[in-house]
Structure formats: structure tokens, C-alpha cells
DOKOLFI-518723 format. One record per residue: residue number from 1; x negated, y, z of N, C-alpha, C, O in turn. Coordinates in steps of 0.05 Angstrom, whole numbers. Atoms other than C-alpha are relative to their C-alpha. Layout:
% residues N
(pt NUM; (X; Y; Z); (X; Y; Z); (X; Y; Z); (X; Y; Z)) ...
//
This chain:
% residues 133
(pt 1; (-10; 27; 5); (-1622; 2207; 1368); (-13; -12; -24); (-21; -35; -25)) (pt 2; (9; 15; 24); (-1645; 2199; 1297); (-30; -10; 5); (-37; -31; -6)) (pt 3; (24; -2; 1); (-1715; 2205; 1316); (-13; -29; 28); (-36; -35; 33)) (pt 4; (2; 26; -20); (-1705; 2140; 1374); (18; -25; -19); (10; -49; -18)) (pt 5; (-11; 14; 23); (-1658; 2107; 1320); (2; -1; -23); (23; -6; -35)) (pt 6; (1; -11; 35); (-1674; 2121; 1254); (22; -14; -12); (35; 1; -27)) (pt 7; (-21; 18; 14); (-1622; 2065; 1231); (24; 11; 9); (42; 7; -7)) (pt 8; (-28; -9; -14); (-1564; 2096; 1273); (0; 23; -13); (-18; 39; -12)) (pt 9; (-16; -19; 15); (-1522; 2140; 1230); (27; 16; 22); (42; 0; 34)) (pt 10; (-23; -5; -9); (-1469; 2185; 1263); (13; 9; -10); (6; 32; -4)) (pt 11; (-16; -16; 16); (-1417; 2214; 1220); (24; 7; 5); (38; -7; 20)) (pt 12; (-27; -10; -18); (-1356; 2258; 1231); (19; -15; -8); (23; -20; -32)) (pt 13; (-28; 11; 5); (-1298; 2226; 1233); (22; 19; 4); (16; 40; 16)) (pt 14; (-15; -18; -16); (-1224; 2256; 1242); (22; -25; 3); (23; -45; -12)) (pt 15; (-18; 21; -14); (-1171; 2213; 1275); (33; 21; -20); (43; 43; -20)) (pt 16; (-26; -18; 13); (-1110; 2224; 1229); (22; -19; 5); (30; -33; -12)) (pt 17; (-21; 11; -6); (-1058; 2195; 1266); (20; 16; 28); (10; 16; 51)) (pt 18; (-13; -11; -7); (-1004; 2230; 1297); (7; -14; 27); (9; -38; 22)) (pt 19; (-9; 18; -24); (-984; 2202; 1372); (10; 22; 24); (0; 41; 36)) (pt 20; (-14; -18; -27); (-940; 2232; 1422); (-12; -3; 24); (-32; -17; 29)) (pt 21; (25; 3; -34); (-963; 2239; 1496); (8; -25; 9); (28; -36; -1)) (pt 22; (5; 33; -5); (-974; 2171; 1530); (25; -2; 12); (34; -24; 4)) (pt 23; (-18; 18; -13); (-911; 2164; 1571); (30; -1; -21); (50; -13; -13)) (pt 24; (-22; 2; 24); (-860; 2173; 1503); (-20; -16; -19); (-10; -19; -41)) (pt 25; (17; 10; 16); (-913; 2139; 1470); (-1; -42; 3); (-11; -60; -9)) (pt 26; (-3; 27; -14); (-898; 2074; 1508); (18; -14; -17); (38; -2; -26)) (pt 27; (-30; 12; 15); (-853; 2025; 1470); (21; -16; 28); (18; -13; 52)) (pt 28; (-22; 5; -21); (-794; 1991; 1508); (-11; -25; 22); (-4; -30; 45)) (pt 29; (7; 27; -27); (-829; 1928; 1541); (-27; 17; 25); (-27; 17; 49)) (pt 30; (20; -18; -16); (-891; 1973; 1567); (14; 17; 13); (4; 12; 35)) (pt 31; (-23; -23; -12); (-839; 2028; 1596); (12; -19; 25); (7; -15; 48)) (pt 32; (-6; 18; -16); (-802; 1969; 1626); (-25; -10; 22); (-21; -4; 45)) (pt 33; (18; 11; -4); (-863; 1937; 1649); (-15; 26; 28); (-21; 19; 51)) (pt 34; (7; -17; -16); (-888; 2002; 1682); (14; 7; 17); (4; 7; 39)) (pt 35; (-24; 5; -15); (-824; 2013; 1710); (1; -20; 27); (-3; -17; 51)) (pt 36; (-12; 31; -30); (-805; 1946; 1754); (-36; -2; 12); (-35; -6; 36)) (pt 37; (24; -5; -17); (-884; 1950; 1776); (-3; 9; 22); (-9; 1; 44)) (pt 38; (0; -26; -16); (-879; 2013; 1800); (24; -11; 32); (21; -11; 56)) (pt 39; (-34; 1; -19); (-804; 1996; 1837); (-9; -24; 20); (3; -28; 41)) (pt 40; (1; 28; -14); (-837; 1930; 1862); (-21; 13; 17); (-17; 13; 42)) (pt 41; (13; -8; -33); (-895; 1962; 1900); (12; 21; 8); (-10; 18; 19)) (pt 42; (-12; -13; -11); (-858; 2017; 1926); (26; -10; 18); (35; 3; 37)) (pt 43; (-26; 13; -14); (-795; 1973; 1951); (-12; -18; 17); (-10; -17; 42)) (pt 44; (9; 20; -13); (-833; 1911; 1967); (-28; -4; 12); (-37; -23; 25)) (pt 45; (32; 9; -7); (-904; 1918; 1981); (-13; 20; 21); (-37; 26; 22)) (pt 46; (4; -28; -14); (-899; 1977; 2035); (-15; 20; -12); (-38; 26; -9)) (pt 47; (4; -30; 9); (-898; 2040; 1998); (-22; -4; -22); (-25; 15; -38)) (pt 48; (24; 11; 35); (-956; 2011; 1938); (3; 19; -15); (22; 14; -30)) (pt 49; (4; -11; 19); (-967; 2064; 1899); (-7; 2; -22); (-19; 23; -22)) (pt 50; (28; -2; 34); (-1002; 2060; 1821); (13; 32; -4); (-2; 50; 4)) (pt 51; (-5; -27; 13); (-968; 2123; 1798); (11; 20; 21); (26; 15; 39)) (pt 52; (-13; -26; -21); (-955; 2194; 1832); (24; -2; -1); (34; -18; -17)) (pt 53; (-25; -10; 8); (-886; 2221; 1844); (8; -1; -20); (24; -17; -29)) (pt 54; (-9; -22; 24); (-885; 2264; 1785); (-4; -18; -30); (8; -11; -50)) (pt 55; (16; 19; 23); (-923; 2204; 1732); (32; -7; 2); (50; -1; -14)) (pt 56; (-22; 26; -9); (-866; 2153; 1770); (29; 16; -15); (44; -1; -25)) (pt 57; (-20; -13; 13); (-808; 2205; 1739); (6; 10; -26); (27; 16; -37)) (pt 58; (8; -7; 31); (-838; 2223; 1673); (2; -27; -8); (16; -28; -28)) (pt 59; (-7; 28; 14); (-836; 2145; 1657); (31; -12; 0); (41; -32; -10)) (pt 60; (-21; 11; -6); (-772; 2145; 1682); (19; 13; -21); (37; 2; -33)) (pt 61; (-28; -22; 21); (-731; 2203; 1637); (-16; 4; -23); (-2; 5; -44)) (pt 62; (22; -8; 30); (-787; 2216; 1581); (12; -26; -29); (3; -48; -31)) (pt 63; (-8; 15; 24); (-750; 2186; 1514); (-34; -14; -12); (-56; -6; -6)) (pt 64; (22; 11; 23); (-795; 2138; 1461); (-1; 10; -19); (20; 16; -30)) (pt 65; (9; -19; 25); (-829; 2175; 1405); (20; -21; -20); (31; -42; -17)) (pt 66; (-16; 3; 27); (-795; 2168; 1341); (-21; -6; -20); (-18; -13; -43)) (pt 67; (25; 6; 34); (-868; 2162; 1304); (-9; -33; 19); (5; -52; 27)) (pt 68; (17; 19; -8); (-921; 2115; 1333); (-3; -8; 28); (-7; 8; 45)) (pt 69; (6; -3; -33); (-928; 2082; 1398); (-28; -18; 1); (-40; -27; -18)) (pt 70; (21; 15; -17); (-984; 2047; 1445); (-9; -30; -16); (8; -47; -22)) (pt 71; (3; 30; 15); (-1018; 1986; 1409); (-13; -17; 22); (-30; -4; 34)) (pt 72; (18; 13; -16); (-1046; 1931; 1456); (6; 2; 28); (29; 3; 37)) (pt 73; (-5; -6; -33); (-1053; 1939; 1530); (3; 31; 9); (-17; 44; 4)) (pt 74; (-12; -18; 11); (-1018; 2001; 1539); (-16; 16; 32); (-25; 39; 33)) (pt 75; (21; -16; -27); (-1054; 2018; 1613); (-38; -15; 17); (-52; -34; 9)) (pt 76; (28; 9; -14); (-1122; 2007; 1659); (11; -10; 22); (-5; -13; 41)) (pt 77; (-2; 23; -18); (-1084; 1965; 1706); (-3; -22; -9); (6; -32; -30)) (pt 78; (16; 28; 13); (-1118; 1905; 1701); (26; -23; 0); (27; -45; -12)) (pt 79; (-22; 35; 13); (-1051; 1860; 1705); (25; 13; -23); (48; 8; -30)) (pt 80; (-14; -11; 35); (-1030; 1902; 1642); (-10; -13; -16); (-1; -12; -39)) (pt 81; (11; 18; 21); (-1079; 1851; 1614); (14; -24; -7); (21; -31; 16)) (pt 82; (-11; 28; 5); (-1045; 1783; 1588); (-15; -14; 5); (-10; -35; 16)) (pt 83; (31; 19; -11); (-1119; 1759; 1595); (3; -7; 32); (12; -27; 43)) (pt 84; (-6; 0; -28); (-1120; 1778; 1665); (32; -18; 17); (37; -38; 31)) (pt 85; (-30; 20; -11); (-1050; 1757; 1685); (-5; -35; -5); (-4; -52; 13)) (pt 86; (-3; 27; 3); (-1056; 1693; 1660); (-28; -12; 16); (-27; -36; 19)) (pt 87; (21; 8; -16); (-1126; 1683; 1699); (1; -4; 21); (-10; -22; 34)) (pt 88; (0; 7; -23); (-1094; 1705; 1761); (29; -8; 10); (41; -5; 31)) (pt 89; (-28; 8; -16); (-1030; 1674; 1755); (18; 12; 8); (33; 1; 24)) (pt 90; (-21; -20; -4); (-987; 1735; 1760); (20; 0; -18); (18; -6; -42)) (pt 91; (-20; 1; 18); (-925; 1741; 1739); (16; 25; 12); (26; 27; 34)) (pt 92; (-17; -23; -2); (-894; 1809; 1730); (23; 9; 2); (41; 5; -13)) (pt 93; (-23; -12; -4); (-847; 1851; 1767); (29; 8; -23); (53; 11; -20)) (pt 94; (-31; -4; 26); (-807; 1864; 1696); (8; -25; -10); (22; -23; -30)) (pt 95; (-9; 14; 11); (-796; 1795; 1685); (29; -4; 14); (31; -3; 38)) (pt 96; (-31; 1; -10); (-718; 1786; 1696); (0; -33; 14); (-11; -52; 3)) (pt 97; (7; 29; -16); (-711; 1724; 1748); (-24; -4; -1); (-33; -20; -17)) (pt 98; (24; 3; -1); (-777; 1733; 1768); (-11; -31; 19); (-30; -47; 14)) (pt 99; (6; 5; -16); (-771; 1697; 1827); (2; -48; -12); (-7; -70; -3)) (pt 100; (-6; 26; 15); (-748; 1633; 1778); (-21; -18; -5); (-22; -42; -3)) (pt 101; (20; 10; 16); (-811; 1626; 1747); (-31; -7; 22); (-49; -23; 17)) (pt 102; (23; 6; -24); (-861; 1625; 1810); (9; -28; 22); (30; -32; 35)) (pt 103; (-11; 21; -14); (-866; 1562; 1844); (-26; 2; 30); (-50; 3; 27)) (pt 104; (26; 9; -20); (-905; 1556; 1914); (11; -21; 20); (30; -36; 20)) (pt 105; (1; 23; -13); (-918; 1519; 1966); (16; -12; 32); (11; -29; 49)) (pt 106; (-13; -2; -23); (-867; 1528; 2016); (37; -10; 1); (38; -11; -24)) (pt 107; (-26; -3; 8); (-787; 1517; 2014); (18; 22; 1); (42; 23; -4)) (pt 108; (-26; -20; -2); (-766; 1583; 2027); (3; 10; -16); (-16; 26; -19)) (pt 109; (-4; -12; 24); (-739; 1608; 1967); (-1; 31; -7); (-4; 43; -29)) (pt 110; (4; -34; 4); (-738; 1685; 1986); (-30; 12; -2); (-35; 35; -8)) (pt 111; (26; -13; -1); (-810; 1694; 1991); (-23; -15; -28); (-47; -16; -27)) (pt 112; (10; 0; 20); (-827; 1669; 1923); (-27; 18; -18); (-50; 11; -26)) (pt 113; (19; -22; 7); (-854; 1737; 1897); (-23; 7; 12); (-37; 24; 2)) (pt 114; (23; -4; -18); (-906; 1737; 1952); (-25; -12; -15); (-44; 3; -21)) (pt 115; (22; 5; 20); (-952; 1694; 1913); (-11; 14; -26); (-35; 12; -32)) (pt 116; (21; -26; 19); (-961; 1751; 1851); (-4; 17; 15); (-26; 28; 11)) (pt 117; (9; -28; -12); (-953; 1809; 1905); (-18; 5; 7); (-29; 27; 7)) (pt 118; (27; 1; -9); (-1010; 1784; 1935); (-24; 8; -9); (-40; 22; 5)) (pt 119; (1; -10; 26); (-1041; 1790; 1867); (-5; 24; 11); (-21; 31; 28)) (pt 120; (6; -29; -6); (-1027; 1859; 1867); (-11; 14; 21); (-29; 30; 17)) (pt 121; (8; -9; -25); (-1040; 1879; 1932); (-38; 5; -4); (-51; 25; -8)) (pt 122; (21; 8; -1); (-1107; 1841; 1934); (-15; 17; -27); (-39; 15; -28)) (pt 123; (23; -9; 21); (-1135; 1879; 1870); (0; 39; 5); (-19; 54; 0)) (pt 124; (0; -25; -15); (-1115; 1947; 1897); (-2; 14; 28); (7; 36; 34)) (pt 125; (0; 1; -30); (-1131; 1942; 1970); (-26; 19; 9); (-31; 29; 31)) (pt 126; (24; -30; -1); (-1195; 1991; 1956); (11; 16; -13); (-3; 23; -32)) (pt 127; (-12; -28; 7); (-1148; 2047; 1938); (19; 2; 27); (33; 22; 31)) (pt 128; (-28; -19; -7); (-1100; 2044; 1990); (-15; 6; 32); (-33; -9; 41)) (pt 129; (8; -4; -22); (-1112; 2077; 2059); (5; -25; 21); (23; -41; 19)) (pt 130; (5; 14; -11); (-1136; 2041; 2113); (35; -13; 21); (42; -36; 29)) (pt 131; (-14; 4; -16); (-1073; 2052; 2151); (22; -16; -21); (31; -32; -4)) (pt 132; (-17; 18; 32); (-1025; 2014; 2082); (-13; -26; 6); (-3; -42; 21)) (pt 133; (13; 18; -8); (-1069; 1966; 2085); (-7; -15; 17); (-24; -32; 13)) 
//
């Protein structure tokens, strides 16, 4: 490396920060957040998966660390982004009266949530088997 970069320095670093494992590591709106996601594709979106079984129950009973938690966007689902969300107009399963805040283009008031599920659906529709899909 030095000898293609002469200017590029690498030096050891040590990460001195203490962090519990990622799903106690979550603070209360990310937990939430992962939560009603999860409950929303699995109830509403035929069987939608993001997390295994075993993930889906460790977020569920796993206490919040007592030291440091998650800074920022706390997962790699892309509508864990605020960027994202707000680009595609999603509005998340943890918001309480979800269905309040989505307006479309129809009068029937029960199928509100269809316009973010879609959302979801549509950004995970190359993971799910053909037959879900």
C-alpha cells in the first residue's frame, strides 16, 4: 500500500467504547420501530418477513443496555432511513394512528396503510419467494 500511496498513512487504532450486542443496544424508539415493522409485515402484508423467528423474539424480550446505545440509523433497512422515508413517502408501522396520517386517493378509510405497505413490499419483492410474492 505504502509503495502505491506513499501519502496514505494507516495507523492502529483501538475502538474504546464499550456497546452491548445490537438488539439491547437499541434505544426505545428503534426497538419500537423494529417491533410494529416486523408485526405489520407479518399480520398485514402476507407473512413479510425482515427478521427470522429467533431475531423477531430477541427484539422482543432482550432488555436496553444500561451503557451506550445505537447512534443514527440503527439498521440496513432502507426505510430505517429518515432520508429514505421521507423520499418515498412512508410512514411507519410504529407510528401510533398510523392510518391518521396517510391520506390517499380513495374514500375507503380501511385501506389507508396500503399506500406505505406498498412501499415496503415494493423494496423487498427481490427477497421474497416467488410464491409471497
Amino acid at each position: 500500500m505504502a509503495h502505491c500511496c506513499p501519502r496514505l498513512r494507516i495507523a492502529d487504532f483501538e475502538v474504546d467504547q464499550m456497546i452491548d450486542n445490537y438488539w439491547s443496544s437499541l434505544d426505545e424508539d428503534d426497538k419500537t420501530w423494529s417491533l410494529e415493522e416486523e408485526r405489520n409485515g407479518r399480520e398485514n402484508l402476507g407473512k413479510m418477513r425482515i427478521l427470522t423467528d429467533e431475531a423477531y423474539e430477541r427484539v422482543q424480550f432482550t432488555e436496553m443496555t444500561k451503557g451506550t446505545t445505537l447512534q443514527g440509523v440503527h439498521a440496513y433497512d432502507i426505510l430505517a432511513n429518515p432520508l429514505y422515508v421521507e423520499q418515498f413517502q412512508y410512514v411507519t408501522a410504529a407510528l401510533p394512528n398510523r392510518n391518521d396520517f396517510i391520506i390517499d386517493d380513495d374514500s375507503d378509510e380501511e385501506n389507508d396503510a396500503a399506500q406505505s405497505d406498498i412501499v415496503r413490499v415494493a423494496l423487498n419483492l427481490a427477497y421474497l419467494t416467488e410464491e409471497n410474492a
